[in-house]
C-alpha positions as CSV (number, residue, x, y, z in Angstrom):
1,X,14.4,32.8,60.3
2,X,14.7,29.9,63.4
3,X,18.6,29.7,62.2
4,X,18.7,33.8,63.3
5,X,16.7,33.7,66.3
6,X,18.9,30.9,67.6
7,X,22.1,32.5,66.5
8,X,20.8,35.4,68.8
9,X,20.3,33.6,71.3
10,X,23.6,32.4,71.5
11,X,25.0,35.9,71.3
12,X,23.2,37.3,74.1
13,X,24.3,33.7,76.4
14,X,27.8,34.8,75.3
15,X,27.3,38.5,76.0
16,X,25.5,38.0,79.2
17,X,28.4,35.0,80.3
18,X,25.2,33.5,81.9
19,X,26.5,29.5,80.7
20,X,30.0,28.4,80.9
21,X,32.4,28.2,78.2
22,X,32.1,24.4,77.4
23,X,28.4,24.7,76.9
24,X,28.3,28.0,74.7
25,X,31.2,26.3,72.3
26,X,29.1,23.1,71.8
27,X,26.0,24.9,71.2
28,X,27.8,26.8,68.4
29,X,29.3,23.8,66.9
30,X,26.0,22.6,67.2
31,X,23.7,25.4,65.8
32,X,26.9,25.5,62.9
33,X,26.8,21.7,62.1
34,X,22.6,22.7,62.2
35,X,22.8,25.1,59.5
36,X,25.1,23.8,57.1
37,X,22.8,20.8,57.1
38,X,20.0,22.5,56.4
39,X,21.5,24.8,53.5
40,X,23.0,21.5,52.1
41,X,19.1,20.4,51.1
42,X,17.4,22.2,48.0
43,X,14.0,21.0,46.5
44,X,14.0,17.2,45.6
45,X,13.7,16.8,42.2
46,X,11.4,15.0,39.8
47,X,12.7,11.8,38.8
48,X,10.9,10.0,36.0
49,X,11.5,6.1,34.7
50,X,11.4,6.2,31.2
51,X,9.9,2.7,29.4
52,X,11.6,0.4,26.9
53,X,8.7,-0.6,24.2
54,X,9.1,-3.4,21.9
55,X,7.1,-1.8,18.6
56,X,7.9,1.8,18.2
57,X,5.2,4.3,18.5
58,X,3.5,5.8,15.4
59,X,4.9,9.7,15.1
60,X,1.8,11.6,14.2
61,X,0.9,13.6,16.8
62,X,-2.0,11.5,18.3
63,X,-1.2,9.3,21.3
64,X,-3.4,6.6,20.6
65,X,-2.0,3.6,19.2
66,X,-0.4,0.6,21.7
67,X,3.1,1.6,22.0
68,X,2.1,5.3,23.6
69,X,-0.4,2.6,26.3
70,X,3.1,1.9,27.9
71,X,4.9,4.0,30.5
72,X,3.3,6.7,33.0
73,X,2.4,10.2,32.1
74,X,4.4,12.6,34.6
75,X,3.9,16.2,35.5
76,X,4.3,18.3,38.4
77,X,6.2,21.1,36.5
78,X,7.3,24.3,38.2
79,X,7.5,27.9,35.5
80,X,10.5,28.8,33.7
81,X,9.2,31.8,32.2
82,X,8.1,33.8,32.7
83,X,7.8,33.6,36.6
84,X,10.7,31.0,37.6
85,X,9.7,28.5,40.3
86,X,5.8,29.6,40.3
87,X,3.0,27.1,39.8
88,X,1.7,27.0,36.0
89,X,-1.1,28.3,34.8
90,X,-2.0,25.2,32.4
91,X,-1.4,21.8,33.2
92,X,1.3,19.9,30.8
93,X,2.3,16.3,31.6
94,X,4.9,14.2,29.3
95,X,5.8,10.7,28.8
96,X,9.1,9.1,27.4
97,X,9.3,5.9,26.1
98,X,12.4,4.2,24.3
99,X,13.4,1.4,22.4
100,X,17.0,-0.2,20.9
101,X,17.2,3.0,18.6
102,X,15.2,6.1,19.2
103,X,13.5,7.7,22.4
104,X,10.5,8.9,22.1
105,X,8.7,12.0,24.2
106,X,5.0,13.0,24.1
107,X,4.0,16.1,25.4
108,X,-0.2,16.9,26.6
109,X,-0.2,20.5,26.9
110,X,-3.6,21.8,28.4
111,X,-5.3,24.8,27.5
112,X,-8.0,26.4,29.6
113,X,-8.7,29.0,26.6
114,X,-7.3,26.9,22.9
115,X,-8.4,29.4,21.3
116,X,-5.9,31.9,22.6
117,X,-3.0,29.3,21.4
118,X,-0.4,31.7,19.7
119,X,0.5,29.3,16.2
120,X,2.8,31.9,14.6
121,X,4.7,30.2,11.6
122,X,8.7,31.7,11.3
123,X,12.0,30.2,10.4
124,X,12.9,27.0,11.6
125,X,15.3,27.5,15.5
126,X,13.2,31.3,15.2
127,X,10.3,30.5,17.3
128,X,7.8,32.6,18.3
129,X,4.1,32.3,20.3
130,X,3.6,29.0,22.4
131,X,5.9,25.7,22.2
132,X,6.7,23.0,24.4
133,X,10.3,21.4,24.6
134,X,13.0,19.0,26.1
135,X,16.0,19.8,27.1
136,X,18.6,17.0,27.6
137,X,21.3,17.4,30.4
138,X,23.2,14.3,28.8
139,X,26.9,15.3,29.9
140,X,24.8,15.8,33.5
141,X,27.0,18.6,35.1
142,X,23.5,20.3,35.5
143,X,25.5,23.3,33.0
144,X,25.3,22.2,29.3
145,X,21.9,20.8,27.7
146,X,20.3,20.4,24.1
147,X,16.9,21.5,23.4
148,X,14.5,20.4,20.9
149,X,11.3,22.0,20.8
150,X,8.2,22.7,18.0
151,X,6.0,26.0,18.6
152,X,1.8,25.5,18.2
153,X,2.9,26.2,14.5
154,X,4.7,23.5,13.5
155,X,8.2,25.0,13.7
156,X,11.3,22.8,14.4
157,X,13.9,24.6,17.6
158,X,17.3,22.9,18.8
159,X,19.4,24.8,20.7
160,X,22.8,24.0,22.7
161,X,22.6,25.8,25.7
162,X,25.3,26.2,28.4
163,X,25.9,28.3,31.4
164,X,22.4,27.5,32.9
165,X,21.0,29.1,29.7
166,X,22.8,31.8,29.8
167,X,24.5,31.1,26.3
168,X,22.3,29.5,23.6
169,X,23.9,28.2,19.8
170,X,21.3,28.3,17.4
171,X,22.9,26.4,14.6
172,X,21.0,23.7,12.7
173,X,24.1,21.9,13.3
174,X,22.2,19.9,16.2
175,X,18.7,18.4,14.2
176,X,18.5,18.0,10.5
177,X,15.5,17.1,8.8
């Protein structure tokens, strides 16, 4: 809005000839050089640290042995779906830890109302009702990503998604048991 008001103003100085030449052109290169600056900066994003852990953690779906004690828990996410870029309604914070073989993601995914948790059971990469997920940008051209996912059911989801998920593969290619 600021960036139209002074590119009015600008106009009307031309229009009007009340400044001389030299003045109007370096306010436009300046107003230009202005905008393109500002356009050049989207939202920061969330950077997270993952940590390296000497014993790996215990995969049962509880968090509370030593190895899950390392690291930070992280949030801050922004919706996907069904309102992109809105605040959630349920809090959901994750942690990733690593060591010389595997890396390892917890997920804590709050529930004002758990009792209204959909847990549908379907075919495996067929989800349906709530889930969490990762998706991995590991060629990092911000385009191509694998996701790996589990519903509130239990069921398994990896997906190779391209084109800003535009195009999904659903083969089982990606995450055997």
């Amino acid at each position: 809005m600021h960036q139209i008001f002074l590119l009015y103003v600008y106009i009307s100085i031309i229009i009007t000839g009340s400044l001389n030449m030299k003045r109007i052109l370096a306010g436009l290169l300046c107003l230009i050089l202005f905008a393109v600056i500002i356009s050049g900066q989207g939202e920061e994003k969330n950077k997270y640290r993952a940590t390296r852990v000497a014993v790996s953690p215990v995969i049962n779906g509880i968090l509370d042995d030593e190895a899950w004690e390392a690291g930070t828990w992280a949030g801050g996410f922004k919706q996907w779906e069904p309102y992109n870029g809105r605040e959630p309604s349920q809090r959901t914070e994750f942690k990733i830890l690593f060591d010389d073989q595997n890396l390892y993601v917890a997920i804590k995914a709050f529930d004002s109302s758990p009792d209204s948790i959909v847990k549908r059971l379907t075919r495996r990469d067929n989800t349906d009702g709530d889930m969490v997920a990762v998706v991995f940008d590991s060629y990092h051209d911000l385009r191509t990503g694998f996701w790996f996912g589990v519903s509130a059911g239990g069921v398994r989801n990896d997906e190779l998604m391209s084109n800003d998920g535009q195009n999904e593969d659903f083969s089982d290619k990606l995450c055997q048991p």
